[in-house]
N, C-alpha and C positions, 0 to 999 in steps of 0.2 A: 289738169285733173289730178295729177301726183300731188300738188300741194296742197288740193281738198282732202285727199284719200289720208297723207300724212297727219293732216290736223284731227280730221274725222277720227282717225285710231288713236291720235294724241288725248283727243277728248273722249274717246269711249262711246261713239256714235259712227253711226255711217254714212256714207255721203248722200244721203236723202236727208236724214234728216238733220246734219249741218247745214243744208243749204235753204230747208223750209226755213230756218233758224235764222241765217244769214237774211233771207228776204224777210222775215217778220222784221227784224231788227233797222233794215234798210227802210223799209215802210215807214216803221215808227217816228226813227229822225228823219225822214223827209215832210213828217207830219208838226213836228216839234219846229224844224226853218222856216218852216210856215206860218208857224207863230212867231219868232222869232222876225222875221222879215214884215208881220204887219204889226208888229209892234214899234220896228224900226220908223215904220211909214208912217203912223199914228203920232210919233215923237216927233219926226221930222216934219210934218204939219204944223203940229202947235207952237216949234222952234220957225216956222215960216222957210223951211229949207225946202229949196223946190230942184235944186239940179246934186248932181254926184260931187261937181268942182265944187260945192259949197260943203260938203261932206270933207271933201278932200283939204280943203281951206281951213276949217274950223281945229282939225286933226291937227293938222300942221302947227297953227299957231296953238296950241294948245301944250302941242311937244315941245314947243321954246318958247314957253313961258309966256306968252299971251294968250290972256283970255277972251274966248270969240263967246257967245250966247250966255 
């Protein structure tokens, strides 16, 4: 609670309403990886990638200089 209280008076707010703040904001990007994550999944369909090792695989050759998809 010190390091809420610190920031809280850092920022000119109090520890209510830093932390209503702090959870909007947590909400929001867990709303945005969400997109993020079916957008992944959407790609990874039409690229016919069906496991993680193939994510994994593709990356790899990718960083040295083979091109996979």
């Amino acid at each position: 609670m010190k390091k809420i209280d610190r920031l809280a008076k850092k920022e000119y707010r109090n520890r209510s309403e830093l932390i209503r703040e702090a959870v909007r904001i947590y909400i929001n990007n867990l709303g945005e990886w969400d997109k993020i994550f079916k957008a992944g999944r959407r790609a990874a369909k039409k690229l016919g990638i069906t496991s993680e090792k193939q994510v994994n695989e593709i990356v790899y050759e990718y960083r040295h200089g083979r091109k996979s998809h």
